[in-house]
C-alpha positions as CSV (number, residue, x, y, z in Angstrom):
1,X,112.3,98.5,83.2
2,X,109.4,99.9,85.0
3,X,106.8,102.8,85.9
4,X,107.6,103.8,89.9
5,X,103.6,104.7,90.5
6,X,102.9,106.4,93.9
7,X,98.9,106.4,95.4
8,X,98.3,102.9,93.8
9,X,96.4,101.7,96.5
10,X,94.0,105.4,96.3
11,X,90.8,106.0,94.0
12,X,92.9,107.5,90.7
13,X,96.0,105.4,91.9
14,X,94.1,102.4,91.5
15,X,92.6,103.0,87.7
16,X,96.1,104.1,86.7
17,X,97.5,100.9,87.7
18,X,94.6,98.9,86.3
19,X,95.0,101.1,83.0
20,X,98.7,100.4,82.4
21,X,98.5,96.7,83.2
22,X,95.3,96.6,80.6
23,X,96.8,98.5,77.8
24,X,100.5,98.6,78.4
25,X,103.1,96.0,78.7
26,X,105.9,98.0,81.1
27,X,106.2,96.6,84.4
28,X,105.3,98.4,87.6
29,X,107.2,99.1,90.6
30,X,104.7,100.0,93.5
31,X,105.3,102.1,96.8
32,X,103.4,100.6,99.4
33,X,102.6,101.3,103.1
34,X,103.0,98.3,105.1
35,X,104.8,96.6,107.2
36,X,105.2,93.3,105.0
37,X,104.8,92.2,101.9
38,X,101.3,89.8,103.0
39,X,99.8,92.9,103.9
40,X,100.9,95.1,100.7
41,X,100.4,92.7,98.1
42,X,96.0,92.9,100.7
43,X,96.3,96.4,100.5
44,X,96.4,96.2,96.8
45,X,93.8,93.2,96.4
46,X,91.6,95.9,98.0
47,X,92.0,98.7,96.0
48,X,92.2,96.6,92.2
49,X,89.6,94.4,92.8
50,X,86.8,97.0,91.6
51,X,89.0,96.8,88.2
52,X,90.0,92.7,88.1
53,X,89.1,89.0,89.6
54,X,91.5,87.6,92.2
55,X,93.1,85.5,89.4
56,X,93.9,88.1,87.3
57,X,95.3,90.3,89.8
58,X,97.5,87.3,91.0
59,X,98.5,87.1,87.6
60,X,100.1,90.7,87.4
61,X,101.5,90.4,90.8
62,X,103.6,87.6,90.0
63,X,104.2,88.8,86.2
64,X,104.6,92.5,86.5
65,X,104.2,94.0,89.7
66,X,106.7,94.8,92.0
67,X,106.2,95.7,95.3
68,X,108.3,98.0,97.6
69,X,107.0,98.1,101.1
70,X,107.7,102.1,102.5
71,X,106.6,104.8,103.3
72,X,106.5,108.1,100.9
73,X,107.4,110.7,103.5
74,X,110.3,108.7,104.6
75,X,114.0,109.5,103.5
76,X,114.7,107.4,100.8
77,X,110.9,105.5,101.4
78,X,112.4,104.2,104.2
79,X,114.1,101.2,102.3
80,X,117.2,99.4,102.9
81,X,120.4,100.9,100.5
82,X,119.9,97.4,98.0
83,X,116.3,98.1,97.5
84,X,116.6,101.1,96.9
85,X,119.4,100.4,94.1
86,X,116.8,98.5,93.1
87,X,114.1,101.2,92.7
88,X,116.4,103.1,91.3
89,X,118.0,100.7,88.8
90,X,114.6,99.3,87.3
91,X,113.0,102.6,87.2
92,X,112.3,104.0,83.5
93,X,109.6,106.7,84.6
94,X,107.7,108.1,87.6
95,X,104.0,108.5,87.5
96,X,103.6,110.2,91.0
97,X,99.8,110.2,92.2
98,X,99.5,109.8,96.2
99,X,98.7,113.1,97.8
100,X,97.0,114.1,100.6
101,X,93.4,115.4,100.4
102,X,93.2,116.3,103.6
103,X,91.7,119.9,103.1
104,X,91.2,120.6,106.7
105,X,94.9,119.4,108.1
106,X,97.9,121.6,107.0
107,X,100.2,119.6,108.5
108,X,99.1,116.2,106.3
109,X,99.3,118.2,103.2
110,X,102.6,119.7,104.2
111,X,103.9,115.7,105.0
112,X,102.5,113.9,101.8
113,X,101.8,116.5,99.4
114,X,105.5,118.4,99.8
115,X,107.6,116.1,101.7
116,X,106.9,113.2,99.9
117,X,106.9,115.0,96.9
118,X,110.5,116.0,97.3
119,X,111.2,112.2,97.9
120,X,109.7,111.0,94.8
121,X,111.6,114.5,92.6
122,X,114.9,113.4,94.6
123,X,114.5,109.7,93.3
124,X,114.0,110.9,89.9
125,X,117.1,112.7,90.2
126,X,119.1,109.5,90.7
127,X,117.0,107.7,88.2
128,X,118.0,110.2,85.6
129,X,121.9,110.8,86.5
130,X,122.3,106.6,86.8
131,X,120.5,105.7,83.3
132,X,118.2,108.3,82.1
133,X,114.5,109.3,82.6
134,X,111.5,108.9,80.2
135,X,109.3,111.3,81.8
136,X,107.9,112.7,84.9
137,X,104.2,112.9,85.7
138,X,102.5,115.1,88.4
139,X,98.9,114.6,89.3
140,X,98.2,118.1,90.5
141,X,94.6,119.3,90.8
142,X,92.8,122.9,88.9
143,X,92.7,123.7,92.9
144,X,96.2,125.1,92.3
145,X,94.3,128.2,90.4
146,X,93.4,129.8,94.5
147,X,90.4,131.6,95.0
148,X,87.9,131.8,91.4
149,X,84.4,133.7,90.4
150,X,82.9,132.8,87.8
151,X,85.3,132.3,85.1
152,X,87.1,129.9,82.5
153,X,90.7,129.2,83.1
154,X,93.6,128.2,80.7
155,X,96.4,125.3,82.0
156,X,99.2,128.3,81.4
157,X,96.8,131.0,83.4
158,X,96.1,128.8,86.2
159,X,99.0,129.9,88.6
160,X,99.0,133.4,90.6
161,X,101.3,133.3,93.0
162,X,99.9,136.5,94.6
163,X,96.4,134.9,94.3
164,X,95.1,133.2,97.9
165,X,94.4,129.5,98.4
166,X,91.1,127.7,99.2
167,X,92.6,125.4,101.7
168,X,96.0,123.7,102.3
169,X,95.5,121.2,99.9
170,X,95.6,123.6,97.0
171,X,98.4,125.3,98.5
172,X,100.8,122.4,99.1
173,X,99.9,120.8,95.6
174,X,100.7,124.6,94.2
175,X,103.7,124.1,95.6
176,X,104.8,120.5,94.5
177,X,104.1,121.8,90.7
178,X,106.5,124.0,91.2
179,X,109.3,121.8,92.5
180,X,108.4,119.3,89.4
181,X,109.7,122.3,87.1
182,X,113.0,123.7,89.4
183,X,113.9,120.3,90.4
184,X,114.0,117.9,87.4
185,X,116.3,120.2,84.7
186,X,116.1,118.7,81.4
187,X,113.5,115.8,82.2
188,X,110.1,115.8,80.3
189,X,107.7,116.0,82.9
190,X,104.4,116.3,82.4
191,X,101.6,118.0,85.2
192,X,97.7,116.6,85.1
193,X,95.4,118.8,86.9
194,X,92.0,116.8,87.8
195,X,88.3,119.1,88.7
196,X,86.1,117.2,90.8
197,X,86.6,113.7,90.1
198,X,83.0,112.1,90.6
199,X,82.2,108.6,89.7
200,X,82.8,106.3,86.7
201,X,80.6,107.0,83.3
202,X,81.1,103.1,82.8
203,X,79.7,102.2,85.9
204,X,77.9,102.9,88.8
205,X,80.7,101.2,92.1
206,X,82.9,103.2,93.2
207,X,85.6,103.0,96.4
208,X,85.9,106.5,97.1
209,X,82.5,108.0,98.2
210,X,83.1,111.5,100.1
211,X,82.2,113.8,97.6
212,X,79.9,111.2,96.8
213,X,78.2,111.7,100.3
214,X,78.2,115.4,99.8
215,X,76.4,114.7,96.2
216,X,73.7,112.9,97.5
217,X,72.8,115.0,100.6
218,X,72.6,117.9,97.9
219,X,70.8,116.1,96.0
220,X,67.9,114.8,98.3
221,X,67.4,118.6,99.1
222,X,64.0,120.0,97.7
223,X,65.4,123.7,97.7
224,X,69.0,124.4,97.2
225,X,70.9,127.5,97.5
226,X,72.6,128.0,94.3
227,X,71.9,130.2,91.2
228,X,70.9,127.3,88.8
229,X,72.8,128.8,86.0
230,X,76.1,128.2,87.8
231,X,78.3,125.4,86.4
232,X,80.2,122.7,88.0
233,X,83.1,121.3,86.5
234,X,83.2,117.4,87.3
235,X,84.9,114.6,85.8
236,X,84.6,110.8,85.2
237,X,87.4,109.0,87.1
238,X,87.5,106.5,83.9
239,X,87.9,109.6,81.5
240,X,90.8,111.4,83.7
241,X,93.0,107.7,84.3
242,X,92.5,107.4,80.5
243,X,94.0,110.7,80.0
244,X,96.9,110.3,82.3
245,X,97.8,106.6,81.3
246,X,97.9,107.8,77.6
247,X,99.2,111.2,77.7
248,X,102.1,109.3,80.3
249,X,103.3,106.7,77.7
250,X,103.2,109.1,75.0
251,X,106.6,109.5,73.6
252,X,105.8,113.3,72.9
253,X,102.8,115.1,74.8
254,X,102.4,118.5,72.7
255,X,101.7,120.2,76.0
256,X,103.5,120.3,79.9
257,X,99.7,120.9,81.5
258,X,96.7,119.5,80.9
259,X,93.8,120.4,82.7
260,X,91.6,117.0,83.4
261,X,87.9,118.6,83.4
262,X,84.6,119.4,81.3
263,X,85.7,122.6,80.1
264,X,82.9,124.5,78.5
265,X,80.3,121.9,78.5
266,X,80.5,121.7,82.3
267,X,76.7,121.5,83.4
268,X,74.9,124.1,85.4
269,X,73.1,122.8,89.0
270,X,69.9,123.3,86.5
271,X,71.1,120.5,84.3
272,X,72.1,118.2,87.0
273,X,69.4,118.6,89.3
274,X,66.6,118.2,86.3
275,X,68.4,115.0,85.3
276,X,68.7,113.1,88.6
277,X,65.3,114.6,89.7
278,X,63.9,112.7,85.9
279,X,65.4,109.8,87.0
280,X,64.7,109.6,90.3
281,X,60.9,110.5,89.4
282,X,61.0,113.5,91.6
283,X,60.1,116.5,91.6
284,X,62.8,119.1,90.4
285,X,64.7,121.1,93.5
286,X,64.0,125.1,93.5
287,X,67.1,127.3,93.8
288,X,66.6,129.8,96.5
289,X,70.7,131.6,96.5
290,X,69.5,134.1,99.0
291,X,69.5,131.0,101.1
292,X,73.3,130.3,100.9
293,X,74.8,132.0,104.0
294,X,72.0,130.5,106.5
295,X,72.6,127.4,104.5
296,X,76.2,127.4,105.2
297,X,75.6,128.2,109.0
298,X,73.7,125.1,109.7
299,X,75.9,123.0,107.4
300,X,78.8,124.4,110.0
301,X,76.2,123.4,113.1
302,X,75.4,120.1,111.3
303,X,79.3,119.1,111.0
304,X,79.6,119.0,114.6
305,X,77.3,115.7,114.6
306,X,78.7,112.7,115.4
307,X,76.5,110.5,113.0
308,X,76.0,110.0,109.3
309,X,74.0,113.2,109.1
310,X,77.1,115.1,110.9
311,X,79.8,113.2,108.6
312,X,78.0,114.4,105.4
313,X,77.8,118.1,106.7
314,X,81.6,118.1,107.1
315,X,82.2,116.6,104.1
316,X,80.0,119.2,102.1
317,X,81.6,122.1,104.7
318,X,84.7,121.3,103.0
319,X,83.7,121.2,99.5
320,X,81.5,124.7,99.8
321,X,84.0,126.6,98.3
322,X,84.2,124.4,95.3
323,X,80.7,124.5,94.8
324,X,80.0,128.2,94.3
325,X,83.2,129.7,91.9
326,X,81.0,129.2,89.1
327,X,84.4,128.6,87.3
328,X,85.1,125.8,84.7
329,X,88.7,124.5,83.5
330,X,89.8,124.7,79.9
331,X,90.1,120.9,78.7
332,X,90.7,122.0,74.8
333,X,94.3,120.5,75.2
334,X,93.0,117.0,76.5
335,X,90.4,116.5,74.1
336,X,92.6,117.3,70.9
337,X,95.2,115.1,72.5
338,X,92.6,111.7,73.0
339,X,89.8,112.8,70.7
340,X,87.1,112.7,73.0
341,X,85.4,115.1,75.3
342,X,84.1,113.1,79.1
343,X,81.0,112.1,79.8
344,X,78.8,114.7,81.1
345,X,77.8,113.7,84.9
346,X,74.3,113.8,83.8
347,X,74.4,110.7,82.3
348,X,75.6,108.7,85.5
349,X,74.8,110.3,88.2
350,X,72.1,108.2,89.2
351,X,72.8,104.9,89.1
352,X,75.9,106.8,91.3
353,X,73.1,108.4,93.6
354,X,71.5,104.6,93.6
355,X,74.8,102.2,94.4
356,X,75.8,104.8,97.2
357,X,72.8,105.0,98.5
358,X,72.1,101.4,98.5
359,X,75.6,100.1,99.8
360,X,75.4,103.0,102.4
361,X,78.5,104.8,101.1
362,X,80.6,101.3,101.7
363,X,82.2,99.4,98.5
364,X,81.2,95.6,99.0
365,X,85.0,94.7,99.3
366,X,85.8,91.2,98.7
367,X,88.4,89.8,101.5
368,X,91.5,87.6,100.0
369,X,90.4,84.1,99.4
370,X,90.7,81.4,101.8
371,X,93.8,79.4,101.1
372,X,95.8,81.9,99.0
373,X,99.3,82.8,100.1
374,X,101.3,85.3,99.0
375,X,102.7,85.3,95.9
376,X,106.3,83.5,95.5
377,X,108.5,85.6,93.7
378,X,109.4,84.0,90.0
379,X,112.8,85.4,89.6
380,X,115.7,87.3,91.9
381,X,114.2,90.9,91.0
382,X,111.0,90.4,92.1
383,X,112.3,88.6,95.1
384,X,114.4,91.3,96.0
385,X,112.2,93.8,95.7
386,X,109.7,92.4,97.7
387,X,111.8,90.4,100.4
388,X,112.1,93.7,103.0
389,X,110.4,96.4,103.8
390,X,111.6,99.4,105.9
391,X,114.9,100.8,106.9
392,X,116.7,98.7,109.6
């Protein structure tokens, strides 16, 4: 049997995969978009090989990977009727991470983060009537909690429904939460809700770089235009894949949320500035919040540029909102549950600030070798499951 993990080839998609080959001996069956299993089995290659070398990864594919080339918004994935008997056969629980973060487009969100979401519930469905599911994961996001000033929220406070929504990405994820709970009767399901997910404590690559950009165009400001009190709630990518994988494979999670954050010891722009200023050796950034409306205005004028400066200022146009609720995400539930708080962004921002920088916000990929061919299928499952791709 198997985990059916969706978003594998994304930033948390990948670390989840990594995490349960690492640490957990289930299989995994992967959804892939792609027209053929050459360019899935690339796809993947690009998004693991920040977590493994080529020979490991061909290792697992051959071992315990199994790929399903469709597409997630696409009745039934868009696979043939025996593959997706297949899918549904091998399946022993659903770990459902690809989303849409397309803040700005209503109709992605609506596509991915709904439609595709009500593919994924519907295969569960079968999974459970035909033999039975171990559980149900949802990576949400604390977005889901709409429009916040400066307060602490709790994982069973979180949803308003009269309460209005940032953007459409919030919304639509809102919305797939809910389905999880009036869909899937009398399956455990369990709903992980991310902050900002910022860079890895462990070390300082990373694939996924546009809050990233936004980070480091804040942070080469000399004058900001924030109260310096006001706290951010980020989190390690490493700390909230650990959580998932482990809370996922769990045979009884105490809770149905969890909220993937910092909590209470989120820093304050104070804390975070003074620490990458240290260790940058500049000079600390002065907070002028009177500035923030002008600010805002020439981040909108900015945006409209079509060069790196432009791409940043859309980026950080986006994420404004997030910036300035001064709110912070109860993780008390988390921490209990693994025995460890995250690590606080202060201690790897920089050598984040330094790789991005240096790399100019691109991940030195590594192409696939030279020589390699795709890898042969050992036995009739694997074959099976990766001999096709989408509906004929």
């Amino acid at each position: 049997m198997a985990i059916f993990l969706t978003g594998a080839t994304g930033y948390i998609g990948s670390y989840l995969a990594a995490g349960l080959l690492e640490h957990h001996g289930e299989s995994l069956n992967l959804l892939i978009r792609a027209e053929d299993i050459e360019e899935a089995q690339r796809r993947l290659w690009h998004s693991l090989q920040l977590h493994c070398d080529f020979p490991a990864f061909r290792e697992h594919l051959s071992a315990r990977i199994h790929i399903f080339c469709g597409d997630l918004t696409s009745p039934r994935f868009g696979l043939n009727d025996d593959e997706y008997e297949l899918l549904v056969a091998s399946t022993d629980s659903v770990l459902h991470c690809a989303a849409s973060l397309n803040r700005k487009s209503e109709r992605s969100c609506l596509k991915v983060n709904l439609r595709g979401a009500l593919e994924v519930i519907q295969l569960a469905r079968r999974t459970q009537d035909a033999h039975g599911l171990r559980r149900f994961s949802e990576v949400s996001t604390v977005a889901v909690a709409g429009r916040r000033s400066n307060e602490l929220v709790v994982e069973d406070g979180a949803i308003d429904w009269d309460r209005s929504d940032y953007d459409p990405y919030a919304r639509t994820k809102k919305f797939a939460e809910h389905m999880v709970r009036e869909l899937l009767p009398g399956v455990p399901h369990t709903i992980f809700r991310p902050s900002i997910v910022l860079g890895d404590s462990r070390r300082p690559e990373t694939t996924q770089f546009d809050m990233v950009r936004a980070f480091v165009f804040l942070g080469s400001l000399p004058v900001l235009p924030f109260r310096p009190d006001d706290c951010i709630d980020i989190v390690p990518v490493d700390y909230v894949a650990d959580a998932i994988v482990a809370l996922h494979q769990h045979p009884n999670p105490k809770h149905e949320i969890y909220h993937l954050s910092s909590g209470v010891n989120s820093e304050s722009f104070r804390q975070l500035t003074a620490a990458l200023a240290e260790a940058r050796g500049k000079i600390r950034p002065l907070f002028w919040p009177q500035l923030e409306a002008p600010f805002r205005g020439v981040v909108k004028r900015l945006s409209g540029r079509r060069d790196n400066l432009g791409y940043a200022a859309s980026l950080l146009k986006v994420f404004w909102p997030y910036l300035l609720w001064n709110t912070v995400f109860d993780n008390t539930r988390v921490v209990a549950e693994l025995g460890r708080g995250p690590a606080p962004f202060s201690s790897y921002c920089f050598p984040l600030f330094r790789f991005a920088r240096e790399n100019r916000f691109r991940y030195p990929y590594r192409e696939w070798p030279i020589g390699s061919e795709k890898v042969a299928a050992d036995d009739t499952r694997t074959e099976h499951s990766i001999g096709g791709g989408r509906q004929r």
